[in-house]
C-alpha positions as CSV (number, residue, x, y, z in Angstrom):
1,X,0.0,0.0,0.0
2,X,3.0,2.6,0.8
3,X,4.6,1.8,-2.3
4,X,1.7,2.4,-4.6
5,X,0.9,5.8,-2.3
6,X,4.2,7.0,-3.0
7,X,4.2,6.1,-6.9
8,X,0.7,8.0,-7.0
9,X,2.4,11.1,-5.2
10,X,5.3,11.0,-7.7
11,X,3.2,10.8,-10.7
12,X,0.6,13.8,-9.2
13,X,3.3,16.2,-8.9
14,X,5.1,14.7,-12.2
15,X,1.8,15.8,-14.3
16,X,1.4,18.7,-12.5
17,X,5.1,20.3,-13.5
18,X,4.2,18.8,-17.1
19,X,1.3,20.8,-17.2
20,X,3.1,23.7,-16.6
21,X,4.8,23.4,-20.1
22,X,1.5,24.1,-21.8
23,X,1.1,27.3,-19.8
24,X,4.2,29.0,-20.9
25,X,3.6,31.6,-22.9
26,X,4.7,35.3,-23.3
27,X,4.0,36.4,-20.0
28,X,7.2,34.1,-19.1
29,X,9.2,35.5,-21.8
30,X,8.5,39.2,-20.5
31,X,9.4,38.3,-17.3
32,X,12.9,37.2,-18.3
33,X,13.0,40.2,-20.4
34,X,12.1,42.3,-17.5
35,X,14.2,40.6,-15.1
36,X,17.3,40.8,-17.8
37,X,17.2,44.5,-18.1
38,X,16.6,45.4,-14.5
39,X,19.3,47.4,-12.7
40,X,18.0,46.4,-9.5
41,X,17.3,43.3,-7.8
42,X,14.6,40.3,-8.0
43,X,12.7,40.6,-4.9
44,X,10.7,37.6,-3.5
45,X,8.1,37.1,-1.4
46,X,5.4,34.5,0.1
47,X,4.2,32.8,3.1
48,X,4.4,29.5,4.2
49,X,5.4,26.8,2.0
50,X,5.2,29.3,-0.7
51,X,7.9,31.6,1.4
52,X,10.0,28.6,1.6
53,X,10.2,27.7,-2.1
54,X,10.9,31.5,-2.4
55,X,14.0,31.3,-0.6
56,X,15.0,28.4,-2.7
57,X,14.0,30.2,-6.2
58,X,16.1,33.2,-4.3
59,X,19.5,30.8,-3.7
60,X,19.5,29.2,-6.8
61,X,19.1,32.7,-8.9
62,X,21.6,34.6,-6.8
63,X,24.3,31.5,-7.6
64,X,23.7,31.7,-10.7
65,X,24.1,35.6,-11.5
66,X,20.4,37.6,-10.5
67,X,21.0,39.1,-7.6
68,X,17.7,38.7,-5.3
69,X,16.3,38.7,-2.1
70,X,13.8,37.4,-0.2
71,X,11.3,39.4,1.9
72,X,8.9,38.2,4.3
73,X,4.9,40.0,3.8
74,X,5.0,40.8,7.4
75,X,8.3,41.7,8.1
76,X,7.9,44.0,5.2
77,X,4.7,45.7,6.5
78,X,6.9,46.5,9.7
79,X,9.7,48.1,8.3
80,X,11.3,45.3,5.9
81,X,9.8,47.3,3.1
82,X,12.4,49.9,3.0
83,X,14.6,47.4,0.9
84,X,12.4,47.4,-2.1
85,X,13.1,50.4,-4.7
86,X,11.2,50.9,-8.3
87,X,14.4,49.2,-10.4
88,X,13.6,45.9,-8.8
89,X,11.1,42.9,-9.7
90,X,8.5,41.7,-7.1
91,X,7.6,38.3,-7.5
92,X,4.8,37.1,-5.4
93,X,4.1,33.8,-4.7
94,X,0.8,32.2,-3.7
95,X,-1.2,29.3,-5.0
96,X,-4.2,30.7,-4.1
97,X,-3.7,33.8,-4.7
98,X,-6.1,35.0,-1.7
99,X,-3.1,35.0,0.6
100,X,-3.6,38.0,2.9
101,X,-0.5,38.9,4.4
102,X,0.7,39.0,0.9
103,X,-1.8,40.7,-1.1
104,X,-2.1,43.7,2.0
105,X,1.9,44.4,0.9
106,X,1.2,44.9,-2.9
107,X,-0.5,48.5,-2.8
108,X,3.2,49.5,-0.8
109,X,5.3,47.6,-3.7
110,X,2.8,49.6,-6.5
111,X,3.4,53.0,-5.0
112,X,7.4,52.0,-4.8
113,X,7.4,51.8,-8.3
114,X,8.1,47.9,-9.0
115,X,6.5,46.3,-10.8
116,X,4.5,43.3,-9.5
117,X,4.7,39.5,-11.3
118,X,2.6,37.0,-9.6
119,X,3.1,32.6,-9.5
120,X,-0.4,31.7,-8.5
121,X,-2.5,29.2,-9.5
122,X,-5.4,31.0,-9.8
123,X,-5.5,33.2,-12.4
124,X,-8.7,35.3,-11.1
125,X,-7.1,36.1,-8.0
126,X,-6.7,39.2,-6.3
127,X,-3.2,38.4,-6.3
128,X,-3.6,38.1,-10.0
129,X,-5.5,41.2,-10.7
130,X,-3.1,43.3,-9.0
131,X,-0.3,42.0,-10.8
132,X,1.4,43.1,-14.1
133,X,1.9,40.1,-15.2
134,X,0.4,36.7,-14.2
135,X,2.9,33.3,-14.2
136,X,0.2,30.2,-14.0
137,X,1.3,27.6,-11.9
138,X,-1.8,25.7,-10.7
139,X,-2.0,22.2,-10.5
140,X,-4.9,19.9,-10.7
141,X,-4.6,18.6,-7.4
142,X,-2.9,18.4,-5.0
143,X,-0.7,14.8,-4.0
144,X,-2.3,14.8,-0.4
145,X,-5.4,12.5,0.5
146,X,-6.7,15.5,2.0
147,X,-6.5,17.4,-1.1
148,X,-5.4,20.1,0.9
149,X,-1.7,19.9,2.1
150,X,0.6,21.9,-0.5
151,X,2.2,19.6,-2.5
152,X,2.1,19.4,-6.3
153,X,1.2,23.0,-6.2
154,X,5.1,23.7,-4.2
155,X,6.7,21.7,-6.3
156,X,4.9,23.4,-9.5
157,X,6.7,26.6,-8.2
158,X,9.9,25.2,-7.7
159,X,9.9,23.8,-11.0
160,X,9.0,27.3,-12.6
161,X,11.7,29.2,-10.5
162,X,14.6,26.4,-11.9
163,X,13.0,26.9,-15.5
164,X,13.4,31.1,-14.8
165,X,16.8,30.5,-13.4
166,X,18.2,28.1,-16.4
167,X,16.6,30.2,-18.7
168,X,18.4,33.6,-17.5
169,X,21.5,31.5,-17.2
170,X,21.5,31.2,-21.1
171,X,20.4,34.7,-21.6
172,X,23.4,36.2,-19.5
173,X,25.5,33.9,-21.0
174,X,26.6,32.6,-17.7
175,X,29.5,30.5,-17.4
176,X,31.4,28.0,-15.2
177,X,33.6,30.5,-14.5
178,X,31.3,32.5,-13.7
179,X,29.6,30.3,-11.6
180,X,33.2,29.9,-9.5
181,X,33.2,33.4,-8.6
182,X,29.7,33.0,-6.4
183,X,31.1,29.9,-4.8
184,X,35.2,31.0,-3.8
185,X,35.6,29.1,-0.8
186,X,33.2,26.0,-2.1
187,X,33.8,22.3,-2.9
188,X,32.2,23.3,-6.5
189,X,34.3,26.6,-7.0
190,X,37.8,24.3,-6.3
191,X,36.0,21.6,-8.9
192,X,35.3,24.2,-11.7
193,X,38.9,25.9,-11.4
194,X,41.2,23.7,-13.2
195,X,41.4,20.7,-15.8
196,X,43.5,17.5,-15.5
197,X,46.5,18.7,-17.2
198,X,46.5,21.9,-14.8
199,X,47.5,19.1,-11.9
200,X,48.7,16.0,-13.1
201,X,52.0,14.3,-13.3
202,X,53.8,13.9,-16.1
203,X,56.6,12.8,-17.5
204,X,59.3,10.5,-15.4
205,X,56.9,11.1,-12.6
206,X,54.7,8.6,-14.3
207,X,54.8,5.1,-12.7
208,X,54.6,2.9,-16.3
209,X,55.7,-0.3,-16.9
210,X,55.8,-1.9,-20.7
211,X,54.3,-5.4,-21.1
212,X,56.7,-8.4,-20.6
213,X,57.9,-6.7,-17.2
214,X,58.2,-9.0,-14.5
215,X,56.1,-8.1,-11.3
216,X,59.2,-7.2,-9.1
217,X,60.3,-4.8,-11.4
218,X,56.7,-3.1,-10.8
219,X,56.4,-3.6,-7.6
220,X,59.8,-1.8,-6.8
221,X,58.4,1.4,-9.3
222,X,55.3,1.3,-7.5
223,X,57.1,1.8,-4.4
224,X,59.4,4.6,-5.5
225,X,56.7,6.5,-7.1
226,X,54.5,6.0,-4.0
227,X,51.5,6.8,-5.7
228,X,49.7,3.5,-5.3
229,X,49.3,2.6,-8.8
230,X,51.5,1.2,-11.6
231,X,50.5,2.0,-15.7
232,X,51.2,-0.8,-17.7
233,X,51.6,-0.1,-21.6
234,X,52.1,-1.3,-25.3
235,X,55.1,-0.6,-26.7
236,X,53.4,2.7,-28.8
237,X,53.0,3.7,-25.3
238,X,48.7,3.1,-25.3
239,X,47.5,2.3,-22.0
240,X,46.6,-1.7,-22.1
241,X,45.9,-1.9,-17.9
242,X,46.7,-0.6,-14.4
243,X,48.0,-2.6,-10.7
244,X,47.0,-1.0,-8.1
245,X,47.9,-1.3,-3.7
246,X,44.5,-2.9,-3.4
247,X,45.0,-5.4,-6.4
248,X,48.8,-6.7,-5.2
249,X,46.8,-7.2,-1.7
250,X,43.7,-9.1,-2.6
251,X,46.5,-11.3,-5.3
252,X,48.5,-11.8,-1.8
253,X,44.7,-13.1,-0.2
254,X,44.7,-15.2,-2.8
255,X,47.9,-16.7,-2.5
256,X,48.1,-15.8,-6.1
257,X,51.4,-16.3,-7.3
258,X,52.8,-13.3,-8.4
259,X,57.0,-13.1,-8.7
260,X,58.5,-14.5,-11.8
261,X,55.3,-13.4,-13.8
262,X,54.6,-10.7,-16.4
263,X,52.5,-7.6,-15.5
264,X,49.8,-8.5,-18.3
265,X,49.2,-11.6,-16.6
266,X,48.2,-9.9,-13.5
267,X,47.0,-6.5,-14.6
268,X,43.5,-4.7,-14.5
269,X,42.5,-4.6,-18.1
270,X,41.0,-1.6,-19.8
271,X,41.4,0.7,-16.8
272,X,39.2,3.9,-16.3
273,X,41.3,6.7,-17.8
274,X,40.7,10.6,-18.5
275,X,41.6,12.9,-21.2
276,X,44.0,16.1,-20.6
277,X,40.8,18.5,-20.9
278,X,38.8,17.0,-18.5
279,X,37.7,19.2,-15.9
280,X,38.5,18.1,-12.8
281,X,35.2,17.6,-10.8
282,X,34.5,15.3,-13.7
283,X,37.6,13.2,-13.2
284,X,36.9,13.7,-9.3
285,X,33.0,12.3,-9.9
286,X,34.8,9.6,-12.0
287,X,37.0,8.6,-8.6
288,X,33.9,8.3,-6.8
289,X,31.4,6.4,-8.6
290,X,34.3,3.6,-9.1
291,X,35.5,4.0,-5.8
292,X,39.2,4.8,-7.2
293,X,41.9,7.2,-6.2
294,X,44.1,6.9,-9.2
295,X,43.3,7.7,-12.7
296,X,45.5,7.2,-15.6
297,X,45.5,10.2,-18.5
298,X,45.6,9.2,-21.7
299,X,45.5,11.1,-25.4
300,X,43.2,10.7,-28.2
301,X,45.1,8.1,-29.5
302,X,44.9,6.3,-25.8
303,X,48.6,6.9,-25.0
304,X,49.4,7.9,-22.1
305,X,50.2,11.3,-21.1
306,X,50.0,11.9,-16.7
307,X,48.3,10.3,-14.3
308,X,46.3,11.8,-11.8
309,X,45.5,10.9,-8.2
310,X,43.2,11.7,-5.4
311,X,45.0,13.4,-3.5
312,X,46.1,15.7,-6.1
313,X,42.9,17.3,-6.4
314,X,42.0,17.9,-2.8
315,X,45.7,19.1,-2.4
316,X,46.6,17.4,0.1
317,X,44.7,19.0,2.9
318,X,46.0,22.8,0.9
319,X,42.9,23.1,-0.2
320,X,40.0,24.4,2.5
321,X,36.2,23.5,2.0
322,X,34.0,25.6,4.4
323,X,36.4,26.4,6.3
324,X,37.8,22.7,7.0
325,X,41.4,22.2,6.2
């Protein structure tokens, strides 16, 4: 029964963000218009589970280059109201529209001079008729038995403020460097600020083996290069497999033999690799979904030019996220 509860809640609020899709029209495009051109700031403002998704629609646009704020209705009324200036945008959310902590703060926003844009789901609203322009984000129902709890309609906001958000993105042309500058001290910021050739080793630094070395030989280059990993390559230098710490302990488990014998016969074939221009979060989400912390680099051709590892990219406790060295 609680499985096919929460498969009917999923597929409520699925239809209900769907929906939305038929609804956009050039209202939306005015607002990003509007929102583009403003000198000021996007200003946002509900109650409720409508002020929370506010904030949220208020944290994703300022990371990704609007500056907004969010106000709270009654705060406002009591001296909040003092932020708001005519080159900003008011968007007021309510899924109702009737909301009357809300709509008793629009007369103040009109006589500041900004301009009013409204996500309600009812489009005959005095929330609506007060508003310049109207952003339609009702729902059919909402997920609850009740048919009362906000649900769909919440989500049916969030999912309008990502497509505003995504939408201004592309018209400001916003980038990941961009996007680096909001988050300085971040785990993303460090991610989106260099490649794999900006940090990888290269050169003699490389622990590679050819095929037809014997395992000793590797082992003792594994050792000196104390990186955890040994390359093992063809002669035109194209990456053919990888040892690793983990695999010379779970071959010493095994009671595998392993002295005497070539690397081929021992290696990881067809290891994970990465090409110079990778950025690095993708070579760091690579580490994590396989559970590795060495990654071979390799060219077009699959020869292999650095090798990157773990450490590297967190910098060896150089590198502070939130404040944690």
């Amino acid at each position: 029964m609680s499985i096919e509860q929460a498969i009917e809640v999923l597929q409520i609020e699925a239809r209900g963000i769907l929906n939305l899709a038929q609804r956009i029209n050039e209202n939306f495009t005015q607002m990003v218009d509007m929102i583009y051109r403003s000198r000021g700031r996007v200003i946002i403002a509900g109650i409720g589970k409508s002020g929370l998704i506010g904030r949220k629609i208020v944290a994703t646009l300022n990371s990704t280059g609007t500056r907004s704020i969010f106000l709270h209705p009654v705060e406002a009324m009591h001296g909040d109201l003092g932020i708001v200036s005519k080159e900003d945008i008011f968007i007021a959310l309510s899924n109702s529209g009737e909301t009357d902590e809300l709509n008793i703060l629009l007369p103040s926003i009109r006589n500041a001079g900004c301009p009013i844009i409204a996500f309600t789901g009812n489009t005959q609203s005095t929330l609506a008729k007060q508003s310049d322009l109207i952003i339609d984000v009702g729902v059919e129902t909402e997920a609850c038995p009740l048919k009362m709890v906000p649900t769909a309609s919440t989500t049916a906001q969030l999912a309008m403020g990502d497509a505003l958000a995504v939408v201004l993105i592309n018209k400001r042309k916003f980038s990941p460097t961009d996007f680096k500058k909001f988050h300085p001290g971040g785990l993303i910021g460090s991610r989106l600020s260099y490649r794999v050739e900006d940090i990888m080793l290269s050169g003699d630094s490389i622990p590679r083996v050819y095929e037809g070395t014997k395992m000793e030989t590797a082992l003792e280059l594994m050792d000196r290069r104390k990186l955890g990993a040994i390359l093992i390559l063809k002669n035109d230098d194209t990456l053919t497999g990888i040892i690793t710490d983990g695999d010379v302990r779970r071959m010493i488990v095994q009671r595998a033999k392993i002295y005497g014998r070539n690397v081929e016969k021992l290696m990881v074939k067809n290891p994970k690799a990465v090409k110079q221009s990778t950025p690095l979060y993708e070579a760091l989400n690579t580490m994590e979904i396989h559970q590795i912390t060495v990654l071979p680099v390799v060219d077009a051709q699959g020869r292999v030019t650095g090798i990157l590892h773990l450490h590297d990219i967190l910098g060896k406790g150089t590198i502070k996220f939130n404040g944690i060295q």
